[in-house]
N, C-alpha and C positions, 0 to 999 in steps of 0.2 A: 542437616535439615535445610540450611541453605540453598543447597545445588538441589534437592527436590521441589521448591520452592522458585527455583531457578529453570527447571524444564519443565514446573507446568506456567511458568511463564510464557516461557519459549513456544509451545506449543499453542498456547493461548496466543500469541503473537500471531505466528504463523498461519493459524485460522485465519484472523483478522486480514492478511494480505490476501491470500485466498479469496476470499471473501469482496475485498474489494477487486481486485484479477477480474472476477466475476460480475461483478457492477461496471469494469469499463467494458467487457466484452459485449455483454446488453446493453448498455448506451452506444455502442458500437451500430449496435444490430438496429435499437432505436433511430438515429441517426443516419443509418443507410435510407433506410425506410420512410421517415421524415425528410432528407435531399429529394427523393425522388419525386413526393408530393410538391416539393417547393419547388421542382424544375417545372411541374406543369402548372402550376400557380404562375409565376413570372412567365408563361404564355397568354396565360386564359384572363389573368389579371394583375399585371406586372406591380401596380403599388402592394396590393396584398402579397405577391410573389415575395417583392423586396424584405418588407417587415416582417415575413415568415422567415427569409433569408437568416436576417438580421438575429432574429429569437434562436434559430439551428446553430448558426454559429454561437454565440454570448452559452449555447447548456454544454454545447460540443470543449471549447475553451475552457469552462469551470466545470464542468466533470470533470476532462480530463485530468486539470489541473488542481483540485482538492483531493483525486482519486491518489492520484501521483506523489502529493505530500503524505498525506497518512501512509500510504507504501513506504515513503521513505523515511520516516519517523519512526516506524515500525522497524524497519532492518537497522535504524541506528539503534533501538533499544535493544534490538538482538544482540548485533554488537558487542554492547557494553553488558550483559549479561555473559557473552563469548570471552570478553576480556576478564571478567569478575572471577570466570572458571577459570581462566588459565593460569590467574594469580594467586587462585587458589589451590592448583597440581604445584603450582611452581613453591609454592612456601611449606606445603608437604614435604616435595623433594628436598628443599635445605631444611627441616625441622625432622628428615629421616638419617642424615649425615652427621646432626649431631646429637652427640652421647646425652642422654635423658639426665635431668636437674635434680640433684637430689638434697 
């Protein structure tokens, strides 16, 4: 019951990076889109340029960088679910070598 419990974990996980993959790729696309405004701002009116500068970077920074922690949160708890299985083949394997308790 464990290890079923264990892959709909897992898969439950794996959405989740998915998922976020998918939120940097569009803040990606946001971001492209957002510089390109701010390069003609810092022409047409360089203080407002500046402060939009300022804001693209500080979403660019912490996007990426909350996106990137929960990615990685997420593959360590894969991980430890990967370890959880393999210590669970592994003590099958020695509890099949030896002779049943009677």
């Amino acid at each position: 019951m464990s290890a079923d419990r264990d892959t709909t974990e897992r898969a439950r996980l794996l959405g989740y990076i998915e998922g976020s993959k998918r939120t940097q790729r569009q803040l990606a696309i946001g971001l492209s889109v957002a510089t390109v405004a701010v390069v003609a701002a810092l022409f047409l009116a360089p203080v407002v340029g500046k402060l939009a500068l300022l804001g693209v970077v500080i979403v660019a920074v912490c996007g990426f960088w909350v996106t990137a922690a929960h990615i990685s949160d997420w593959r360590m708890q894969i991980a430890r679910l990967d370890s959880r299985a393999r210590g669970r083949a592994a003590s099958m394997k020695a509890g099949a070598s030896r002779p049943p308790v009677q």
